[in-house]
C-alpha positions as CSV (number, residue, x, y, z in Angstrom):
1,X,21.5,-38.0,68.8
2,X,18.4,-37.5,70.3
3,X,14.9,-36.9,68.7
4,X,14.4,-33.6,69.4
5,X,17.7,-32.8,68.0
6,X,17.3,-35.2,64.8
7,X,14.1,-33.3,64.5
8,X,15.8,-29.9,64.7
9,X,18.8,-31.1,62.0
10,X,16.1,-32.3,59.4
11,X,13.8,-29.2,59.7
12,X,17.3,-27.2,59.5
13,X,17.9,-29.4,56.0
14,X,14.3,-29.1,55.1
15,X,14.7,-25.4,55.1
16,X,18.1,-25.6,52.9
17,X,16.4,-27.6,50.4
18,X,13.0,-25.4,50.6
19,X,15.2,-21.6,50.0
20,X,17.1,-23.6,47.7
21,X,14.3,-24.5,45.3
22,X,12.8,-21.0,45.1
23,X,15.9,-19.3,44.8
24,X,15.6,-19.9,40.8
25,X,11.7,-20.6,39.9
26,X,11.8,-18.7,36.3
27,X,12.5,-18.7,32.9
28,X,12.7,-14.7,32.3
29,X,12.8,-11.8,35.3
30,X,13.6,-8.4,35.6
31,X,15.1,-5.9,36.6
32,X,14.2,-1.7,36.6
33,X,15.0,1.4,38.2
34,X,11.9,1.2,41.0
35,X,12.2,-2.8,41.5
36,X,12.8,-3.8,44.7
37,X,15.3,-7.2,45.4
38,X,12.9,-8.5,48.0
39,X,10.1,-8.9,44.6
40,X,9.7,-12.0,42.5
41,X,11.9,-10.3,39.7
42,X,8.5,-10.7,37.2
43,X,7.3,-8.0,35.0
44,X,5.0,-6.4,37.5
45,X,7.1,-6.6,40.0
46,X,10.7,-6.6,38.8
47,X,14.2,-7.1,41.3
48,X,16.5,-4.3,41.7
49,X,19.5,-5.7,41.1
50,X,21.2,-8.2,38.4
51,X,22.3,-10.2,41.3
52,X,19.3,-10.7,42.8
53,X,17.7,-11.3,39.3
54,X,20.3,-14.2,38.3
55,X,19.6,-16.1,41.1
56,X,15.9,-16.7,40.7
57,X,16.4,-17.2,37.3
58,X,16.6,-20.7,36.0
59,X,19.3,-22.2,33.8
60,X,19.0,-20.9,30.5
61,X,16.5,-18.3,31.3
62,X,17.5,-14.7,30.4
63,X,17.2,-11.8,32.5
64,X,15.6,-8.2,30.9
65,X,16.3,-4.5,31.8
66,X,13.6,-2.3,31.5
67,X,14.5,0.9,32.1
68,X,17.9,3.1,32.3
69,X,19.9,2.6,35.8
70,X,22.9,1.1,37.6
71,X,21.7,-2.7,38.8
72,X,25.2,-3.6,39.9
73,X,27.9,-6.4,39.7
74,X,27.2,-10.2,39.3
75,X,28.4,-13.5,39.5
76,X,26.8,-15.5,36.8
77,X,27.6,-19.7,37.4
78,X,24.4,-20.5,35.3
79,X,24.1,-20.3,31.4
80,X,22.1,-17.4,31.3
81,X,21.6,-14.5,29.5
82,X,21.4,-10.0,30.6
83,X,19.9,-8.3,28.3
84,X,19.4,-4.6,28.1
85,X,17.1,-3.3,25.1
86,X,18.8,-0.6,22.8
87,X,18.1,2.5,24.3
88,X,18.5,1.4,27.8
89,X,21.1,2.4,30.0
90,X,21.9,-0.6,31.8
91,X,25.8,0.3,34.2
92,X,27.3,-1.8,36.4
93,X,29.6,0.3,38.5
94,X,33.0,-1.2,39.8
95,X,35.2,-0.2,42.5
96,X,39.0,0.0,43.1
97,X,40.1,-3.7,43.3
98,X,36.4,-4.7,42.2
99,X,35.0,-7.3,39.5
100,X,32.2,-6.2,37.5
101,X,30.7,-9.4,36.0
102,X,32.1,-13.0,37.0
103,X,30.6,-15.2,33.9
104,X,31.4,-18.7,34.8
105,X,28.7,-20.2,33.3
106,X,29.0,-22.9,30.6
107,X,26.9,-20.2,28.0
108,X,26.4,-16.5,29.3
109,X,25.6,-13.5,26.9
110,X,25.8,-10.2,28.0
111,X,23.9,-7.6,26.0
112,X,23.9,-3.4,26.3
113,X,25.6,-3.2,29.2
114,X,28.0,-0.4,30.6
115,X,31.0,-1.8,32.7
116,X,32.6,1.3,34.4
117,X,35.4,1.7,37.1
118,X,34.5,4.7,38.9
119,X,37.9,4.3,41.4
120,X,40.5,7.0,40.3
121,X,42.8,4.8,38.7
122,X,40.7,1.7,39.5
123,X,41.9,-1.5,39.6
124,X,40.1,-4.8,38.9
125,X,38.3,-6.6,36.0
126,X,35.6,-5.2,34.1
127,X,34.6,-9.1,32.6
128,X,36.3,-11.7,33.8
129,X,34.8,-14.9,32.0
130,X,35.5,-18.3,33.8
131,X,33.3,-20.4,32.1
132,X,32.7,-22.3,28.3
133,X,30.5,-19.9,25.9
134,X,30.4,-16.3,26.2
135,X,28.9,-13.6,24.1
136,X,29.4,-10.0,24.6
137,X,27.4,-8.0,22.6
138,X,26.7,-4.2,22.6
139,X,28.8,-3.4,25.5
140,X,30.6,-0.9,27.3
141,X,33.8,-1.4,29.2
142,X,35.8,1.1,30.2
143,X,38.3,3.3,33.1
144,X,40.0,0.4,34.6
145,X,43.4,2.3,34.8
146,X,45.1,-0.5,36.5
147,X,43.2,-3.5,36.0
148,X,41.6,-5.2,32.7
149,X,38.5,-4.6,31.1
150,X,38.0,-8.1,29.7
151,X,40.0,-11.3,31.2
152,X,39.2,-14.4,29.6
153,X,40.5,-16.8,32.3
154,X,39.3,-20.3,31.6
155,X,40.3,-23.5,30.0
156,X,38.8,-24.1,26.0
157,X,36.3,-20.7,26.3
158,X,35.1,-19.6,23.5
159,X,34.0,-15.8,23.4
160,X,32.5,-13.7,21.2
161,X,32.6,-9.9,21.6
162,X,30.8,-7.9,19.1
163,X,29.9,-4.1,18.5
164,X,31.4,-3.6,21.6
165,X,33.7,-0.8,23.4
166,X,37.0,-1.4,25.3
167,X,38.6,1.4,26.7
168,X,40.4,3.7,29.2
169,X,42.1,0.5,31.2
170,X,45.8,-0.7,31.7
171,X,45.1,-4.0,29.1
172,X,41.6,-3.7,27.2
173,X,41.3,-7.2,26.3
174,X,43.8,-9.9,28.3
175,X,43.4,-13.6,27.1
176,X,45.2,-15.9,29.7
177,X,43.2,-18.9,29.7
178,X,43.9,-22.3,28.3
179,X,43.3,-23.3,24.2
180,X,40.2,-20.5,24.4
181,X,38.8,-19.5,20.9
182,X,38.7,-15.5,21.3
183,X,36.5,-14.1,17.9
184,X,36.2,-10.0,18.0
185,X,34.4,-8.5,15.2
186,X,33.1,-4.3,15.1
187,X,34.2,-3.4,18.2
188,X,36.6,-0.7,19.4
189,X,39.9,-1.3,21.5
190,X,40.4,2.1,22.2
191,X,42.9,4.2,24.4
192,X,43.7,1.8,26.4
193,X,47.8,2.4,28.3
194,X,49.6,-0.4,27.8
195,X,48.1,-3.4,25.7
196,X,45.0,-3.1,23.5
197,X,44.8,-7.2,23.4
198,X,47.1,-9.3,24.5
199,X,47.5,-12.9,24.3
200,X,49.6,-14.1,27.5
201,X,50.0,-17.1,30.2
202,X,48.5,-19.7,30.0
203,X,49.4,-23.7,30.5
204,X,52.0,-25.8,28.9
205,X,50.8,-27.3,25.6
206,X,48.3,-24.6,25.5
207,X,47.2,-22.7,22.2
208,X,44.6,-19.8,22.6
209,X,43.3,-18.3,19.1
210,X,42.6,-14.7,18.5
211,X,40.4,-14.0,15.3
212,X,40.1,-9.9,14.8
213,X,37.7,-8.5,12.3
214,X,36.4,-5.1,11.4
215,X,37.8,-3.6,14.3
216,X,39.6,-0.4,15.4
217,X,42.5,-0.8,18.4
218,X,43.9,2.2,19.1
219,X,46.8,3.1,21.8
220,X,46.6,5.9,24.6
221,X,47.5,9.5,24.4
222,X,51.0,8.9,24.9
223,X,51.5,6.4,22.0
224,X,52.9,3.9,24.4
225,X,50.6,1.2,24.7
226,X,51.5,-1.9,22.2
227,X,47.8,-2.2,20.2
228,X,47.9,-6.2,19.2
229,X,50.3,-8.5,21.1
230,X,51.0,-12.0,20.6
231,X,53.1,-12.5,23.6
232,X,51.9,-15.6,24.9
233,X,54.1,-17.0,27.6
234,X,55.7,-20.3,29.2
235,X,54.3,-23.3,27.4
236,X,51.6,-21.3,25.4
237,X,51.1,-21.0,21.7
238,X,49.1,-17.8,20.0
239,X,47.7,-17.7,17.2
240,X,46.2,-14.3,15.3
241,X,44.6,-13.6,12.6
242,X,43.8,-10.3,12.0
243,X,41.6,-8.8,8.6
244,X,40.4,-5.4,7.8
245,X,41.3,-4.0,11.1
246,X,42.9,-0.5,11.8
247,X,45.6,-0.1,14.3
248,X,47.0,3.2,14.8
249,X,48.3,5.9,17.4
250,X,50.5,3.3,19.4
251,X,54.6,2.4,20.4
252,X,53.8,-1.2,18.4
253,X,50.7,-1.6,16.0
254,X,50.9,-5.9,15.9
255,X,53.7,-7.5,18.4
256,X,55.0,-11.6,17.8
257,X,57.2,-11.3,21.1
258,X,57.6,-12.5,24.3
259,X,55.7,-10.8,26.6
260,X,58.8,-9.8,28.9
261,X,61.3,-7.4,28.3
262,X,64.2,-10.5,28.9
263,X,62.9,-13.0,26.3
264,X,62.8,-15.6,28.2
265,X,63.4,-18.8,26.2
266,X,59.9,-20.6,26.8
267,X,58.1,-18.0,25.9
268,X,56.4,-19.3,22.0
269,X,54.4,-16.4,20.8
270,X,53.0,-18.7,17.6
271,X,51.7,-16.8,14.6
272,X,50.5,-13.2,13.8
273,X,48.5,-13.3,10.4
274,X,47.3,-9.7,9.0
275,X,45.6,-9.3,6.0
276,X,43.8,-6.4,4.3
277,X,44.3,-3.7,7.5
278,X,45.2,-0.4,7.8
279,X,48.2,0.1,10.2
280,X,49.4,3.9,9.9
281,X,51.0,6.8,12.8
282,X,52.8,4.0,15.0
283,X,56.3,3.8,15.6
284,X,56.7,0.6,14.6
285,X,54.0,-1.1,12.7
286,X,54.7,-5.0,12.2
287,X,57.4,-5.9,14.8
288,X,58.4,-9.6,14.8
289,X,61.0,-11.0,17.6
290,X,60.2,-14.2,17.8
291,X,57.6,-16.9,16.2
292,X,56.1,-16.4,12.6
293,X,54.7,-13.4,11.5
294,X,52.9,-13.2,8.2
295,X,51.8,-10.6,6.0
296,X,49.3,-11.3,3.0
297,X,50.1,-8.5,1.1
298,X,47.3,-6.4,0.7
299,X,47.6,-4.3,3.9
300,X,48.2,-0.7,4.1
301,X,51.2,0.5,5.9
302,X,52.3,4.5,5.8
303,X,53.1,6.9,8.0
304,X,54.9,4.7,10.7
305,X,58.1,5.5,12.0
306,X,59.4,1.7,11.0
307,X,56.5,0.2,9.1
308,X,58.1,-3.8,9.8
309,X,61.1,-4.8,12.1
310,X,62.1,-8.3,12.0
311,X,61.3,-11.2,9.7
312,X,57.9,-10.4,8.0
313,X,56.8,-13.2,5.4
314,X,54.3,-12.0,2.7
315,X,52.1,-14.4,1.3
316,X,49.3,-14.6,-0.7
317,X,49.8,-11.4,-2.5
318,X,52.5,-8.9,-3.9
């Protein structure tokens, strides 16, 4: 090689390396209505975008919305966290076939934000969460009429998703990773056409937990969506545990079943465990076909067209 063209390959690496270290140089940016992605993302003189936010924002660092807009979708690999104030507006607008937030990052929280498909009957992911820790908290995600709103995808995740909306998609909440942790607590799994949460896939020898609290999952207009389904598939336990949750309006308030309509042998759905819920105007409330389903007595099942089908065990209580 000869000098001049050493000299042009190291100033072409020197230049890598240089945009590479000021890509992320801060702690905390942000993002607003007037901002402008070519700007330092600081206070005075805040990004446009999320995308262009996360990626001058250091590991760890958080990223603020200060006032009510669209800032678009974003792939997060960093632990990070986007946080929009209450009171603030803060959409992310997804297209047919389009992904709203990728969170791949070992710990990503995503606070006040609006995930909406604007397709007609869009397809696509509203969250899809590829990485270790993941908090969703306060948000909106809704009007993916073929696709998911929230597809946690990755081996041993653990998410959180509070005080949050799921609604108006295909599946609301899809959990197809490997041995995640899934906790859901105040949130509403409404109206969505054919799963509200579903537990499904995964890899041999896997076992993904679902813990549901103080939650209301609801099915579409038609009544034909099933609300909870432990359907697992080949190779994959599921385990549920389900308190003070209502479930109504739907074909099949809590499914243990495979999650095809041929039953295919490897399918293990694991345990459904309900306690202290309100399950009322499904046609079937508590459906078991395969695995362990357990009742602990103190739930509240009425106006159902079959309030349990298959082998319900009651424990703990009357």
């Amino acid at each position: 090689m000869s000098l001049r063209a050493l000299a042009s390959s190291f100033i072409a690496i020197l230049s890598v390396l240089v945009s590479t270290s000021v890509v992320a140089t801060a702690q905390r940016t942000f993002v607003a209505s007037y901002g402008n992605d070519a700007n330092a993302c600081t206070l005075v003189s805040p990004c446009r975008a999320f995308a262009a936010a996360v990626a001058q924002t250091l590991d760890n660092g958080e990223v603020i919305v200060l006032d009510s807009a669209g800032y678009g979708p974003v792939a997060i690999t960093q632990s990070i966290s986007i946080i929009a104030p209450p009171g603030i507006y803060a959409g992310i607008s997804v297209g047919s076939l389009g992904l709203g937030v990728n969170a791949s990052g070992e710990a990503v929280t995503l606070r006040g934000l609006t995930i909406t498909n604007t397709a007609s009957y869009g397809s696509g992911i509203g969250i899809a969460i590829n990485g270790g820790n993941v908090l969703i908290d306060r948000c909106v995600v809704t009007n993916f009429q073929v696709g998911t709103g929230i597809s946690i995808q990755w081996y041993y995740s653990t998410v959180t998703i509070v005080d949050s909306i799921v609604n108006l998609s295909f599946t609301g909440i899809t959990i197809i990773g490997q041995n995640a942790k899934v906790n859901i607590a105040n949130s509403r799994i409404t109206r969505n056409i054919t799963k509200g949460i579903e537990i499904i896939d995964g890899n041999p020898g896997a076992t993904n937990y679902l813990i549901l609290t103080d939650t209301l999952v609801t099915g579409d207009h038609s009544g034909f969506a099933v609300c909870v389904s432990n359907a697992s598939g080949p190779g994959t336990t599921g385990n549920i545990s389900a308190t003070r949750v209502t479930v109504n309006g739907c074909a099949i308030a809590f499914r243990n079943g495979p999650h095809d309509p041929y039953n295919f042998p490897d399918d293990d759905p694991g345990t459904t465990t309900v306690g202290n819920s309100t399950v009322t105007g499904n046609d079937i409330g508590f459906l078991q076909i395969t695995g362990t389903f357990l009742s602990l007595g103190n739930n509240q099942l009425s106006n159902n067209g079959v309030d349990t089908s298959g082998v319900i065990t009651t424990i703990g209580g009357k």
